[in-house]
DRENPA-3360 file (N, C-alpha, C; in nm, 2 decimals, always signed):
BEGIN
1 = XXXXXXXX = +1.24/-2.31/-2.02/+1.21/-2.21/-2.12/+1.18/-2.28/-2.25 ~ +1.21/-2.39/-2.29/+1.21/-2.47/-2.40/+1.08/-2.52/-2.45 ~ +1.04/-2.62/-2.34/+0.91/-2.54/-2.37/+0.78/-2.48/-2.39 ~ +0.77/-2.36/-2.30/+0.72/-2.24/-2.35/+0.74/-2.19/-2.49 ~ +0.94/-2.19/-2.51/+0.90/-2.15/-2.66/+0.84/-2.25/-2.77 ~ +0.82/-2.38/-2.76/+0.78/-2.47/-2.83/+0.64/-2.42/-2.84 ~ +0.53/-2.40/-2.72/+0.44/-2.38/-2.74/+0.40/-2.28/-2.78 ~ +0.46/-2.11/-2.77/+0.45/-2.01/-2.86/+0.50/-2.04/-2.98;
9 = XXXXXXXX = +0.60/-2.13/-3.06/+0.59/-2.15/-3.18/+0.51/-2.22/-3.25 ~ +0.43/-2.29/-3.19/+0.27/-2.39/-3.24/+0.17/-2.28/-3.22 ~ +0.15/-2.15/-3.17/+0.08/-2.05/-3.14/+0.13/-1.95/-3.27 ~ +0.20/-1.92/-3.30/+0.29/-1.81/-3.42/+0.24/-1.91/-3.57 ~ +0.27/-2.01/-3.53/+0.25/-2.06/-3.65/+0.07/-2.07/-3.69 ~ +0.02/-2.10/-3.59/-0.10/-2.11/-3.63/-0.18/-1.95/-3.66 ~ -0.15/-1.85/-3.58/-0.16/-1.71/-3.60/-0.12/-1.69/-3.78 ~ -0.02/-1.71/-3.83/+0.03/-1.74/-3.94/-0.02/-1.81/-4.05;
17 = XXXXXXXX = -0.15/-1.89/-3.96/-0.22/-1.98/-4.08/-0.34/-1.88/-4.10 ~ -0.36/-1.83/-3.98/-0.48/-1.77/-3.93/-0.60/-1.84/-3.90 ~ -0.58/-1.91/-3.84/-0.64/-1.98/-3.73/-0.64/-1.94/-3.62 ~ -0.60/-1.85/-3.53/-0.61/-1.76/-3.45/-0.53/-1.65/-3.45 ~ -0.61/-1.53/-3.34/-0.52/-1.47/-3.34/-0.43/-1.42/-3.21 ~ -0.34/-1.36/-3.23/-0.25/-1.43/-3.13/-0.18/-1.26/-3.11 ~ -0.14/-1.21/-3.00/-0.08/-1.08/-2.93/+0.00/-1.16/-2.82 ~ +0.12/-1.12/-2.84/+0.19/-1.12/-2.72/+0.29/-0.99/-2.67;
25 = XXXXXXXX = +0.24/-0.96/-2.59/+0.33/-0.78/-2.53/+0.49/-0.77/-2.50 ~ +0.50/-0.72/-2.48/+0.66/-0.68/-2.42/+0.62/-0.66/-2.28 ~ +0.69/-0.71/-2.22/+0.65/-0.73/-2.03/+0.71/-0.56/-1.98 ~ +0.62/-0.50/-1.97/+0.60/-0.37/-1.90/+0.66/-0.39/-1.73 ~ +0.68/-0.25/-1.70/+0.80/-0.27/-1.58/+0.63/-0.28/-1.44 ~ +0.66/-0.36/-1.35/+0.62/-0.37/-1.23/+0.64/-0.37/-1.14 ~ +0.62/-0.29/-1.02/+0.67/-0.28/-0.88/+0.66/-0.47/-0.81 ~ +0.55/-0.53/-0.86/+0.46/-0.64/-0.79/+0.56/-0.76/-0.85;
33 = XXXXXXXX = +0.60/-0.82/-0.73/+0.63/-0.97/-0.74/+0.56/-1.08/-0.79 ~ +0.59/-1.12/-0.90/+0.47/-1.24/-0.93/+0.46/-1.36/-0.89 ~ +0.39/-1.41/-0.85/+0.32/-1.53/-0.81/+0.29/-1.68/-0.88 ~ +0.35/-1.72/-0.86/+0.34/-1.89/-0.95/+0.43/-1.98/-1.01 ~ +0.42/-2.09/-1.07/+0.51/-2.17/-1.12/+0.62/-2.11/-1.20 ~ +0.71/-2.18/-1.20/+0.86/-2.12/-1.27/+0.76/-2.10/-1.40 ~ +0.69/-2.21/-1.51/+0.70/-2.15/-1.68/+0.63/-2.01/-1.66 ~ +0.54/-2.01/-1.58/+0.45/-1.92/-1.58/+0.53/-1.77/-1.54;
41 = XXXXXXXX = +0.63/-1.75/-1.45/+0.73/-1.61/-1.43/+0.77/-1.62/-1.55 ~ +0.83/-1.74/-1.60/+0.90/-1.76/-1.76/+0.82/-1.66/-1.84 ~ +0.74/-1.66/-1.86/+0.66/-1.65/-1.92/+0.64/-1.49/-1.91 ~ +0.63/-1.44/-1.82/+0.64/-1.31/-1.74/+0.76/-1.23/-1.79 ~ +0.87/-1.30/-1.72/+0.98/-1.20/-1.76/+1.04/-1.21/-1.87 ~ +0.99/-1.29/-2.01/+1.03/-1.28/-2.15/+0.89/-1.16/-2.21 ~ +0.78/-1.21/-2.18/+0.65/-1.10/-2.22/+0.59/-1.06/-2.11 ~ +0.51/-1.00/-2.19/+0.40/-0.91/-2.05/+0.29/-1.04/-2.04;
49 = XXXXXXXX = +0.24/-0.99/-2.15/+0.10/-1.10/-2.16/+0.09/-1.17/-2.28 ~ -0.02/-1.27/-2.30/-0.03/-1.35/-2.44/-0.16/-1.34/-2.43 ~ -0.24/-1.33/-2.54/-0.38/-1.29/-2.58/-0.41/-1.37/-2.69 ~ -0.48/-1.53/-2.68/-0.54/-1.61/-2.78/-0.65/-1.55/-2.84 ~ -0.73/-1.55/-2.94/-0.88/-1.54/-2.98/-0.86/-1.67/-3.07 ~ -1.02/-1.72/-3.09/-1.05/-1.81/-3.21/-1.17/-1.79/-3.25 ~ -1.25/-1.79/-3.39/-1.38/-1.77/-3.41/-1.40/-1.93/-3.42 ~ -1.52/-1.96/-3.35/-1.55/-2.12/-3.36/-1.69/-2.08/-3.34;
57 = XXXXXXXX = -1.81/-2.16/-3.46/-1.93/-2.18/-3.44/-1.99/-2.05/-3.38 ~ -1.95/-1.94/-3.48/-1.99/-1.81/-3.48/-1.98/-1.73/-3.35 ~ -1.91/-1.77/-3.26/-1.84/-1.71/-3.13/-1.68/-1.70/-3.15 ~ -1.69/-1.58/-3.05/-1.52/-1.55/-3.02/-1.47/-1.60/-2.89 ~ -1.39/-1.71/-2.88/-1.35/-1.76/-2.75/-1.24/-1.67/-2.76 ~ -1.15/-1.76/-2.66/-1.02/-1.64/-2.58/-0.99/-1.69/-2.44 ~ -0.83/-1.71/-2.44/-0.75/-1.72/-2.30/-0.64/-1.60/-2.34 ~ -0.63/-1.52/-2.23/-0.58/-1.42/-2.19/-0.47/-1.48/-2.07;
65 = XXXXXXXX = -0.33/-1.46/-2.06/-0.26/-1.50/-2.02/-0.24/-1.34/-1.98 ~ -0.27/-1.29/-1.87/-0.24/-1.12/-1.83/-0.08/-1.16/-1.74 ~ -0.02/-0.98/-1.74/+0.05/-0.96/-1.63/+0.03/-0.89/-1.52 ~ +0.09/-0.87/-1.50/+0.09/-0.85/-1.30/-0.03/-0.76/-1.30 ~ +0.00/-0.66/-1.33/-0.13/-0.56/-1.37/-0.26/-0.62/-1.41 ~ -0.27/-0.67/-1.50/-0.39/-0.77/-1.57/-0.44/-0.85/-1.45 ~ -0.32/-0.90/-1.38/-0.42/-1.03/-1.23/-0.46/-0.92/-1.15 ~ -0.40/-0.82/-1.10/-0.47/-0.75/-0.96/-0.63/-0.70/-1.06;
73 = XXXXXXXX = -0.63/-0.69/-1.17/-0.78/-0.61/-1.20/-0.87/-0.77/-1.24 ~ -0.82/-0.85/-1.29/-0.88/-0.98/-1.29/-0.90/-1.05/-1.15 ~ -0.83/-1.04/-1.09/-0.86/-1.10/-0.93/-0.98/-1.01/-0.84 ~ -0.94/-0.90/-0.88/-1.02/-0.80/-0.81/-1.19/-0.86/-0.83 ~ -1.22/-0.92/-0.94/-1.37/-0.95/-0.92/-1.40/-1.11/-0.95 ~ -1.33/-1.19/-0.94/-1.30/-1.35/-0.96/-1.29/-1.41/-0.84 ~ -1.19/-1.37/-0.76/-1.12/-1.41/-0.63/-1.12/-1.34/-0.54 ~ -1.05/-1.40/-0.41/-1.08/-1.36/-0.34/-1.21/-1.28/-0.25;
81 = XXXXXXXX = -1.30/-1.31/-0.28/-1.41/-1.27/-0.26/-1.46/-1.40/-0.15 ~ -1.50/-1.27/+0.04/-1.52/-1.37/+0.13/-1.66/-1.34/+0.16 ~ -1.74/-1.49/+0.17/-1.86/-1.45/+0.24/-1.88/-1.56/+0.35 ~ -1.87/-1.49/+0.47/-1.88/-1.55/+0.58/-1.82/-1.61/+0.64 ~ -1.78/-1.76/+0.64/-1.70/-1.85/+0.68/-1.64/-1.88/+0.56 ~ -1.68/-1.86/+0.47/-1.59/-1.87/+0.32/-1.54/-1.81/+0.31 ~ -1.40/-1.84/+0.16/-1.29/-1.75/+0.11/-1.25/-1.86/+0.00 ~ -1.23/-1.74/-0.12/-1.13/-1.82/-0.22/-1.01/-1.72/-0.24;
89 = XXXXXXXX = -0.89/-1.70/-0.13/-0.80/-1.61/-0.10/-0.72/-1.75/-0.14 ~ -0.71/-1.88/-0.18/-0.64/-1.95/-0.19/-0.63/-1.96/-0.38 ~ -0.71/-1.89/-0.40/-0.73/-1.90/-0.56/-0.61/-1.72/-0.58 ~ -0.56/-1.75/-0.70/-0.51/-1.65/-0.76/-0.52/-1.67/-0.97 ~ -0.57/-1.58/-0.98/-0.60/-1.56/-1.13/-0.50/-1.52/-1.23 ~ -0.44/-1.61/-1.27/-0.33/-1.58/-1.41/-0.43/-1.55/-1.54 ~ -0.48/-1.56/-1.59/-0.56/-1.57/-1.71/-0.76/-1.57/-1.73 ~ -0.75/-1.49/-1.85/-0.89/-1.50/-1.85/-0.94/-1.61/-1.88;
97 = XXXXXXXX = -1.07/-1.62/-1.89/-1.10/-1.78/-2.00/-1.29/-1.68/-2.02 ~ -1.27/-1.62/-2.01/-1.43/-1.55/-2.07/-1.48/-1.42/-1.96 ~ -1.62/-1.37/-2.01/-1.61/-1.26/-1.95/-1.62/-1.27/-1.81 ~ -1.71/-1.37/-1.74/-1.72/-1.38/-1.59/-1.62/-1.54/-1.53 ~ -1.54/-1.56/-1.60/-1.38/-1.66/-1.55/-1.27/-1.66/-1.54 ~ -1.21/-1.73/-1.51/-1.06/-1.71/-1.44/-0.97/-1.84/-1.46 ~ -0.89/-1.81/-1.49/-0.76/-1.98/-1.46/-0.69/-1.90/-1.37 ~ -0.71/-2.00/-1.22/-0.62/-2.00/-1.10/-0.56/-2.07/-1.05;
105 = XXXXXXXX = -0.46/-2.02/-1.00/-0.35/-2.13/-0.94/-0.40/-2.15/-0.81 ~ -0.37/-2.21/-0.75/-0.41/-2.29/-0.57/-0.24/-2.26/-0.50 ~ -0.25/-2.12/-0.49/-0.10/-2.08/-0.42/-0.08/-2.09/-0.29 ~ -0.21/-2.24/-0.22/-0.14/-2.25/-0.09/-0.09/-2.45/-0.13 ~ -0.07/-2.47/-0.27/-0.03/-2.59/-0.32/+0.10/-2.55/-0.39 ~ +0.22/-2.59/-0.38/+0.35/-2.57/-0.41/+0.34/-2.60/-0.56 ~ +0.29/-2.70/-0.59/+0.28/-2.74/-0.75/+0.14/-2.67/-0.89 ~ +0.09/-2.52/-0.78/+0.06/-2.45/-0.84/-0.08/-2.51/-0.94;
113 = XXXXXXXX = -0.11/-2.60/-0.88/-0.27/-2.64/-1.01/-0.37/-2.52/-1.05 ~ -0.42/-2.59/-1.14/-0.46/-2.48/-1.24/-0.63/-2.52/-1.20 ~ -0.70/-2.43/-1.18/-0.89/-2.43/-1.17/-0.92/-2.33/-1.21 ~ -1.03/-2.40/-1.30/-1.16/-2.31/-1.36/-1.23/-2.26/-1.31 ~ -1.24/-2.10/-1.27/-1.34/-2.02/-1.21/-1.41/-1.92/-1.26 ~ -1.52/-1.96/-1.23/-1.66/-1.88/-1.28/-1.71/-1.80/-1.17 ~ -1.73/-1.68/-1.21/-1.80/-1.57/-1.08/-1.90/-1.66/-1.02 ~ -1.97/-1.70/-1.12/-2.14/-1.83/-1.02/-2.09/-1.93/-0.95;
121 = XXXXXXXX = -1.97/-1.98/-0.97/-1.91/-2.10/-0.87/-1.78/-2.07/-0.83 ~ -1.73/-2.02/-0.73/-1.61/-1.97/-0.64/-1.52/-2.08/-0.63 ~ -1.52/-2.18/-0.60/-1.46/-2.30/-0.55/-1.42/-2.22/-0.42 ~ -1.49/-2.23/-0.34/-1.47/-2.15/-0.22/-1.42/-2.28/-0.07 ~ -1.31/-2.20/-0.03/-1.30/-2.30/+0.16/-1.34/-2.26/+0.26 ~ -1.35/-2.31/+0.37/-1.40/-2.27/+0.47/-1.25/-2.19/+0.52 ~ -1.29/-2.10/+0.60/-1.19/-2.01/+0.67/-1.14/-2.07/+0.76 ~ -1.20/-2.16/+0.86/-1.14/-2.21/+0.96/-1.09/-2.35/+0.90;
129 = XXXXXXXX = -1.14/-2.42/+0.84/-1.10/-2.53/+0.84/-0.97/-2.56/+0.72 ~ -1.01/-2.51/+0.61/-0.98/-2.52/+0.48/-1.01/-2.59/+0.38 ~ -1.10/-2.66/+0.43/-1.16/-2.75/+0.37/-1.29/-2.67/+0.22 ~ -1.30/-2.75/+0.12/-1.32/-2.70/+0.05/-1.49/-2.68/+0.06 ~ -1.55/-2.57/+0.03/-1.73/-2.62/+0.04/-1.77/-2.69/-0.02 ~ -1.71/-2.76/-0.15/-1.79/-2.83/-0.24/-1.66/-2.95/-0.27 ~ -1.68/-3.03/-0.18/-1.57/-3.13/-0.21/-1.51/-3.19/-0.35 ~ -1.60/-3.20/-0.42/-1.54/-3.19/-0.60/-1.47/-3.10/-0.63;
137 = XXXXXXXX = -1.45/-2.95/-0.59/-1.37/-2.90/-0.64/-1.24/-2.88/-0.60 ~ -1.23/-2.96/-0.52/-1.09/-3.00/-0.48/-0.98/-3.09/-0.56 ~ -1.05/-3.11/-0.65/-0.95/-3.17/-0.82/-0.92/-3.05/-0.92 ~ -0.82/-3.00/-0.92/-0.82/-2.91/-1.02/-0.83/-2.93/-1.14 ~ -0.86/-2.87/-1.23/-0.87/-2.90/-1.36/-0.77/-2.94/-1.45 ~ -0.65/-2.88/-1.34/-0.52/-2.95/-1.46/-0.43/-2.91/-1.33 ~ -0.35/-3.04/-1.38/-0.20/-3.04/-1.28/-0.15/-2.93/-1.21 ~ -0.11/-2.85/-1.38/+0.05/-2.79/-1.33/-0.02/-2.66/-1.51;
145 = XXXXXXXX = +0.04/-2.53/-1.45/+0.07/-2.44/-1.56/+0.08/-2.48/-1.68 ~ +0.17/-2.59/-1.70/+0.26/-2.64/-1.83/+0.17/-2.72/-1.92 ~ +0.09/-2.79/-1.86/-0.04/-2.90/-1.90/-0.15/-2.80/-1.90 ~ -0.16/-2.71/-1.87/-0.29/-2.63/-1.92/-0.28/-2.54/-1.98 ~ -0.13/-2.49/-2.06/-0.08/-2.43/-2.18/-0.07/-2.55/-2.27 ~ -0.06/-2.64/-2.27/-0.07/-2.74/-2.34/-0.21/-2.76/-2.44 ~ -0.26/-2.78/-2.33/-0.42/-2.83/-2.33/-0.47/-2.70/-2.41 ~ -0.45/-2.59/-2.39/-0.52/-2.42/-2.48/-0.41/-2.46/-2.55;
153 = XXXXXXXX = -0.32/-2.45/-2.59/-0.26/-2.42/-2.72/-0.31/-2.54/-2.84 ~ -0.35/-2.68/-2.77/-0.39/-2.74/-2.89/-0.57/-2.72/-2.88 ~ -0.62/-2.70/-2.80/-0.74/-2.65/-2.87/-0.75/-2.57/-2.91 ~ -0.67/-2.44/-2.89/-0.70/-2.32/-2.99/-0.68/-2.37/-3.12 ~ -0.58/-2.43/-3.17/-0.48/-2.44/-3.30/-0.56/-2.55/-3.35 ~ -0.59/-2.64/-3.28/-0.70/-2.76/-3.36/-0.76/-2.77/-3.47 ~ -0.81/-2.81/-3.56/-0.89/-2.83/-3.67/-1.04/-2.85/-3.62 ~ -1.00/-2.97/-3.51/-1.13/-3.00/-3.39/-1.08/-2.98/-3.28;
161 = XXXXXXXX = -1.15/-2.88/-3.25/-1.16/-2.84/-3.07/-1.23/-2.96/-3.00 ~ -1.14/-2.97/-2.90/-1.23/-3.08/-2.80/-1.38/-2.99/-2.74 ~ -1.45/-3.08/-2.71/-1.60/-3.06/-2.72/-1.61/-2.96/-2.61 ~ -1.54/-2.95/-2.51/-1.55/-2.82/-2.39/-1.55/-2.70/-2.44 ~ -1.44/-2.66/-2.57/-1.43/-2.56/-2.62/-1.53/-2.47/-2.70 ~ -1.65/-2.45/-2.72/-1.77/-2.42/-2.72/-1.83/-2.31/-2.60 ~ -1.81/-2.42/-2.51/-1.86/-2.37/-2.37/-1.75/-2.27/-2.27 ~ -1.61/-2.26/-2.30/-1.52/-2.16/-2.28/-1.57/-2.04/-2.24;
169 = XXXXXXXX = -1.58/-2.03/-2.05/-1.60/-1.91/-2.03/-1.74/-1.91/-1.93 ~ -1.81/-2.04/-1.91/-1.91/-2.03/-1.86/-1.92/-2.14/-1.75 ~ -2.03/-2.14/-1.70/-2.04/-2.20/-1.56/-2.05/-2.34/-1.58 ~ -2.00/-2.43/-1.46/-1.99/-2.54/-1.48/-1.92/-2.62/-1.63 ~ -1.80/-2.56/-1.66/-1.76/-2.63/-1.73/-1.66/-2.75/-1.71 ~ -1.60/-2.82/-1.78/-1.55/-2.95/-1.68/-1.43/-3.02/-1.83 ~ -1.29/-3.04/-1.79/-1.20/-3.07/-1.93/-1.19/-3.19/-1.90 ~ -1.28/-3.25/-1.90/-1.26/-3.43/-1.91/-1.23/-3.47/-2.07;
% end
């Protein structure tokens, strides 16, 4: 829990500079068991959700860190979506990252990696095999939950955004 709160107080503070802006809810009651790495229930059962904005180069980016409620209607058109021998039923959606993306965990990987998904690119597997259709995207974009709150909390709060943060929200994006 330590931290999480470390990184909501680098988020409050910067809200405070106004450098972004920053919501975080009171965790509303839910029937639904949540899904994923311990920071991330952390995260759950202290708030509901956390909602970044930043204006950068006359756009409004945004990671949306939803709860339970917020994933079943974010997943509903991100994930899980099968076409034919495909499926990305192995993707689950914690967070927005723009209007047609998603940050998902790989909940048939115990250590919960975090990928960037765009309605135009599924990172989809095969049903029988599991193998992935596009063998590159079998690297996730980031480890673990904790490293990719890391990674959004100092680019939102930045002075300089690393150069991905522009393109936040769109296809083929890549956090090298």
């Amino acid at each position: 829990m330590g931290h999480l709160r470390e990184v909501l107080a680098l988020l409050n503070q910067a809200a405070t500079d106004g450098r972004i802006d920053l919501a975080v809810t009171d965790r509303a009651p839910c029937s639904a068991t949540p899904v994923g790495p311990p920071e991330y229930l952390d995260l759950l059962t202290e708030h509901g959700s956390l909602s970044v904005h930043r204006e950068f180069a006359g756009e409004t980016l945004r990671f949306v860190v939803v709860d339970e409620k917020g994933a079943a209607e974010l997943n509903r058109g991100l994930v899980h979506v099968r076409r034919g021998a495909l499926s990305t039923a192995h993707l689950l959606g914690f967070a927005e990252a723009g209007d047609d993306a998603a940050w998902c965990f790989d909940i048939t990987d115990d250590a919960f990696p975090v990928y960037y998904v765009h309605l135009q690119e599924p990172k989809a597997r095969r049903v029988d095999t599991g193998e992935w259709e596009n063998p590159a995207d079998a690297t996730p974009d980031f480890p673990s939950f904790a490293v990719w709150l890391d990674v959004m909390a100092a680019a939102f709060t930045s002075p300089q955004p690393p150069r991905w943060f522009p393109y936040l929200g769109e296809p083929g994006l890549t956090f090298t």
